[in-house]
PAGU-798098 format. One record per residue: x, y, z of N, C-alpha, C in turn; residue in three letters. Coordinates in nm, 3 decimals. Layout:
NODE    n_east   n_north      n_up   ca_east   ca_north     ca_up    c_east   c_north      c_up   code
NODE         X         Y         Z         X          Y         Z         X         Y         Z    ala
...
END
This chain:
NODE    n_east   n_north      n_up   ca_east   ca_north     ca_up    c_east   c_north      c_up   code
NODE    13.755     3.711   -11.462    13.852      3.816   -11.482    13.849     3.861   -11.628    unk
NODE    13.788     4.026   -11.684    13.808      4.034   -11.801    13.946     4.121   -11.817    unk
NODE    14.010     4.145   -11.744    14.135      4.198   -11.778    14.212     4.111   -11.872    unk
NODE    14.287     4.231   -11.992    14.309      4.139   -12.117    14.499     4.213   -12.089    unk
NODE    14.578     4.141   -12.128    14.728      4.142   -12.084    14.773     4.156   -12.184    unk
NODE    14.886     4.255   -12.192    14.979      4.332   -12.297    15.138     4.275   -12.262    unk
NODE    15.161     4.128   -12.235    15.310      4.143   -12.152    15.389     4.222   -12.259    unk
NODE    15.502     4.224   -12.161    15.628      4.341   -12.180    15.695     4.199   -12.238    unk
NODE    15.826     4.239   -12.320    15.902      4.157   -12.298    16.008     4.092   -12.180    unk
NODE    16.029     4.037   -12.128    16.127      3.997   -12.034    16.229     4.094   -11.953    unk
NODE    16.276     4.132   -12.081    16.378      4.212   -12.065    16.341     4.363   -11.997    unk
NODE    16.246     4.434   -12.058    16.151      4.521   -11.987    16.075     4.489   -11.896    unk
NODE    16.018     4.387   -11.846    15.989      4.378   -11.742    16.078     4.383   -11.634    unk
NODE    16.195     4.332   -11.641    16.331      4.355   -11.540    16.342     4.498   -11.556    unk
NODE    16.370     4.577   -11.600    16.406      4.719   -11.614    16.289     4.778   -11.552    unk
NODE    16.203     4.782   -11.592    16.068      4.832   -11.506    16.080     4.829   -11.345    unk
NODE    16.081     4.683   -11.330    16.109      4.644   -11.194    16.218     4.721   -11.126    unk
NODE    16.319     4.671   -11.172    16.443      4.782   -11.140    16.425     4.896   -11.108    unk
NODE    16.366     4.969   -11.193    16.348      5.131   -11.178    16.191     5.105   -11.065    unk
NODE    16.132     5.045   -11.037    16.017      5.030   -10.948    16.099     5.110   -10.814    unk
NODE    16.156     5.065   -10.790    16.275      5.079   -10.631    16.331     5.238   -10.671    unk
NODE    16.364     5.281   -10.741    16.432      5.421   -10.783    16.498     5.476   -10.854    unk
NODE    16.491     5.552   -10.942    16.599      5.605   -11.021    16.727     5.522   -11.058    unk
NODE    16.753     5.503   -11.152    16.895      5.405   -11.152    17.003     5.472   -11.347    unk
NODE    17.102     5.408   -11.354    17.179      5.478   -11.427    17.187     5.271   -11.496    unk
NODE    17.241     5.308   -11.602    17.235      5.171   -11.701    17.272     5.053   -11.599    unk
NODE    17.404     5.072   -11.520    17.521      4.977   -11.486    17.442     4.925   -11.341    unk
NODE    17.332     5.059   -11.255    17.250      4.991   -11.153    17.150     4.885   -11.183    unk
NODE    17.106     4.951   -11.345    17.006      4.833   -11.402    17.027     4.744   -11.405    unk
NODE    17.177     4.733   -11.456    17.191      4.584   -11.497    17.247     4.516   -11.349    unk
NODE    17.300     4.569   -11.276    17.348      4.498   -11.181    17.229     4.464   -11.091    unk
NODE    17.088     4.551   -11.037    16.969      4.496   -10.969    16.950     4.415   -11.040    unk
NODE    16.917     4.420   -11.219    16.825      4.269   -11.242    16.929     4.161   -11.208    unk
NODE    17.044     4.123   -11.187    17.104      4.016   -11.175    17.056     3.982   -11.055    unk
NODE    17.082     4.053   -10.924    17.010      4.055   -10.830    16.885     3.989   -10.823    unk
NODE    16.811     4.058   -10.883    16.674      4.059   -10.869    16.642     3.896   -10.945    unk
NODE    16.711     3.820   -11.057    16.757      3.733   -11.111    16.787     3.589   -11.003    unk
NODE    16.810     3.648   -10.945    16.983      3.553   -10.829    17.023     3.506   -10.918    unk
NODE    17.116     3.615   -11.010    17.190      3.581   -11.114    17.193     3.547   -11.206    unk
NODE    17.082     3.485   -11.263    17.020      3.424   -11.416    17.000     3.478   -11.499    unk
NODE    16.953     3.612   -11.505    16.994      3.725   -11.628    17.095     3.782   -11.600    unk
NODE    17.177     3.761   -11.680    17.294      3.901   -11.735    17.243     3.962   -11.867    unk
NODE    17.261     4.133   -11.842    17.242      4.168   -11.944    17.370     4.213   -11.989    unk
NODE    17.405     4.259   -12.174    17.477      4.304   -12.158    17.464     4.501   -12.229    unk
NODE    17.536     4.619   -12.218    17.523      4.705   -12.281    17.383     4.765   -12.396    unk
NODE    17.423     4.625   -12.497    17.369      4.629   -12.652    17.192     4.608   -12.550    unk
NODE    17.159     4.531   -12.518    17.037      4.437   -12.478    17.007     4.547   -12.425    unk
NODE    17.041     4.596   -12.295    17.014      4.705   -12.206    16.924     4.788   -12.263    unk
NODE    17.059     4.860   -12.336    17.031      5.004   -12.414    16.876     5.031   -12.530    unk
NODE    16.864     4.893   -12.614    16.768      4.846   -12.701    16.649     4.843   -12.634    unk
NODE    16.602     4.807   -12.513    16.523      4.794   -12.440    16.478     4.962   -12.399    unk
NODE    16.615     5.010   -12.316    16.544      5.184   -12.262    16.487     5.222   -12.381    unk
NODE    16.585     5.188   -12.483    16.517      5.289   -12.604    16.372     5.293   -12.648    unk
NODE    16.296     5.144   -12.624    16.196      5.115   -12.664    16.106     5.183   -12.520    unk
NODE    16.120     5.132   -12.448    16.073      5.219   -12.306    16.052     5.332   -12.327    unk
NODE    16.143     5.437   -12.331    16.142      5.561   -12.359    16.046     5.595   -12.440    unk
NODE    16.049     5.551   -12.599    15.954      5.563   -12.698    15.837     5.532   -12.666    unk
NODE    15.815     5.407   -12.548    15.640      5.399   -12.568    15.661     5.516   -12.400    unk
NODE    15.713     5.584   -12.351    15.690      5.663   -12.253    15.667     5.609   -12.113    unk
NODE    15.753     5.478   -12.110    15.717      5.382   -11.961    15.836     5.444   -11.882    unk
NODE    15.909     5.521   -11.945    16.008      5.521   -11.873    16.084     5.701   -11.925    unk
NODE    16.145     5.793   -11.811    16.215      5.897   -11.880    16.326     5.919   -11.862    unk
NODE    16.440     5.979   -11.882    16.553      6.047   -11.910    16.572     6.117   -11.767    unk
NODE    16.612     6.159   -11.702    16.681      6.226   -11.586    16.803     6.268   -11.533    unk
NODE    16.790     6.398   -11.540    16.934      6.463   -11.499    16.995     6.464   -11.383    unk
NODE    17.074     6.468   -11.376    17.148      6.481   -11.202    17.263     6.550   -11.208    unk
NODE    17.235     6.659   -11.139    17.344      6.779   -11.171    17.465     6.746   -11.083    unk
NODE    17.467     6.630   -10.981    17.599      6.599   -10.946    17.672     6.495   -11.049    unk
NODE    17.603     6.447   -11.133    17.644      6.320   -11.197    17.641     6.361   -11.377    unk
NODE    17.690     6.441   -11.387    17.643      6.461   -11.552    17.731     6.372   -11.647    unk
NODE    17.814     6.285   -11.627    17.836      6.174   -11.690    17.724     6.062   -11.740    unk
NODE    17.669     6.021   -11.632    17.567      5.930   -11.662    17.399     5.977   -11.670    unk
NODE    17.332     5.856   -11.773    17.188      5.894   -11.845    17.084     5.813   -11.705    unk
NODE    17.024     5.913   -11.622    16.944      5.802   -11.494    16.828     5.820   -11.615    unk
NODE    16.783     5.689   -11.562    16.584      5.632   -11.591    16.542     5.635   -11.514    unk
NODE    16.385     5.666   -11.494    16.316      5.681   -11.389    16.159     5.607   -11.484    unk
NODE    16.066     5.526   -11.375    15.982      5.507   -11.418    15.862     5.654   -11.466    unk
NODE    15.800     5.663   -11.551    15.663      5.720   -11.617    15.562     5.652   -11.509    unk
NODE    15.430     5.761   -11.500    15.304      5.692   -11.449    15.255     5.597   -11.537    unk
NODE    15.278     5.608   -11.642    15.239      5.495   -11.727    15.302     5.375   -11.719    unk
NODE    15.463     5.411   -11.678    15.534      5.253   -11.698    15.496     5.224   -11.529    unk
NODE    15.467     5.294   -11.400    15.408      5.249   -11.253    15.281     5.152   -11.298    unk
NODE    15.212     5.209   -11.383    15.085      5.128   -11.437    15.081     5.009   -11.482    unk
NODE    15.232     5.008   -11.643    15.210      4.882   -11.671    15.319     4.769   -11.614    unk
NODE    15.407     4.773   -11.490    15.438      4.748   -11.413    15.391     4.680   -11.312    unk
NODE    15.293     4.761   -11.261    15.176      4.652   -11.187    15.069     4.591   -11.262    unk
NODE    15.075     4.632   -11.330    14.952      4.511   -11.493    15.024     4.384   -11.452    unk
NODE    15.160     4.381   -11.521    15.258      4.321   -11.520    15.266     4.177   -11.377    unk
NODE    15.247     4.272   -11.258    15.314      4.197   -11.110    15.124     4.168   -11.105    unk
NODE    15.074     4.205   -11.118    14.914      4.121   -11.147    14.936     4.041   -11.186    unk
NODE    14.949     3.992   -11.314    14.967      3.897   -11.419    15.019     3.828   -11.323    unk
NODE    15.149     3.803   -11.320    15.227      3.730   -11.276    15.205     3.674   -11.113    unk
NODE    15.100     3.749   -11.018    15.015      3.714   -10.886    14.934     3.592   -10.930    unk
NODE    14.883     3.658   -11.021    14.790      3.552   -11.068    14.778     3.390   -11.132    unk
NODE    14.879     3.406   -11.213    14.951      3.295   -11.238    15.033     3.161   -11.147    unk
NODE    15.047     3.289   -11.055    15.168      3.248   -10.960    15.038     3.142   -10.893    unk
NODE    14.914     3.210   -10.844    14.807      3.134   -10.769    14.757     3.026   -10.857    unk
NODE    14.719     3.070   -10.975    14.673      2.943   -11.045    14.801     2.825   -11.082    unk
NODE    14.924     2.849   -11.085    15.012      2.734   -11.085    14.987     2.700   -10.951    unk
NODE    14.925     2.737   -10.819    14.949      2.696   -10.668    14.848     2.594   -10.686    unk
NODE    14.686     2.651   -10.725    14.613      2.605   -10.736    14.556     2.449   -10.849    unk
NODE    14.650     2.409   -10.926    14.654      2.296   -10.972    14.842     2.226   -10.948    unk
NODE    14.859     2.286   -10.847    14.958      2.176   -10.777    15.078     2.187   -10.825    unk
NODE    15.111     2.296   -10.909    15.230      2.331   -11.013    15.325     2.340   -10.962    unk
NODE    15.322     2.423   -10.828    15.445      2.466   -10.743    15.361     2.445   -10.649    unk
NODE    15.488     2.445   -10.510    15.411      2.488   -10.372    15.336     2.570   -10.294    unk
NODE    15.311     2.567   -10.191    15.243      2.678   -10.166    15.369     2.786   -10.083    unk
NODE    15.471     2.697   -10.026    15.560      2.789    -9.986    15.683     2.820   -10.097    unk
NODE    15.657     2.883   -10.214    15.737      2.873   -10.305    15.780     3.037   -10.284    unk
NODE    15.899     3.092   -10.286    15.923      3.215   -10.242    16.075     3.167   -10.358    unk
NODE    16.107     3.307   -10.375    16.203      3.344   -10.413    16.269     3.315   -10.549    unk
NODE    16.208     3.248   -10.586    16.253      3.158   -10.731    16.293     3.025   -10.702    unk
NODE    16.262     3.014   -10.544    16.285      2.864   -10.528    16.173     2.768   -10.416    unk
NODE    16.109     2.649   -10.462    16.032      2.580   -10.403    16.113     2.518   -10.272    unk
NODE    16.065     2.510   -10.171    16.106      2.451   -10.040    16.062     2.291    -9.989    unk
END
């Protein structure tokens, strides 16, 4: 494998993910990654916000209006952030097999939890 890996930080990788599924506004973000978590990240506001901002700037992610909702700022993933998103869920396939493959976890390991 010469694919060479750029991870995201943590925190962007949840947000990515998040927005993977659809359009979302700060408070959906944060409430899927908890979800998406089973609860182990909370983010709060400050963390959130620091993160889109950086998103935005490298262009993984854009700004979106919604003319029923003009209170709130939606994010939507960039083709670029669909891209490094699945870089990302690669990485992490892969890993996932090579921890299978020297006995790290199980083979029926689903969900964030071994059986």
């Amino acid at each position: 494998m010469d694919r060479k890996y750029n991870q995201l930080p943590q925190v962007a990788f949840c947000i990515l993910l998040a927005l993977g599924l659809k359009e979302r506004h700060g408070y959906e973000i944060i409430k899927q990654i908890e979800e998406d978590s089973n609860d182990k990240i909370h983010l709060g506001p400050g963390a959130l916000y620091t993160s889109i901002k950086q998103l935005l700037k490298k262009g993984l992610i854009i700004e979106v209006t919604k003319p029923d909702d003009s209170k709130r700022r939606y994010y939507k993933l960039t083709g670029d952030g669909s891209r490094i998103l699945e870089d990302e869920l690669e990485y992490y396939r892969n890993a996932l097999e090579l921890a299978k493959e020297r006995r790290l976890v199980k083979d029926s390991y689903q969900y964030g939890r071994a059986s």
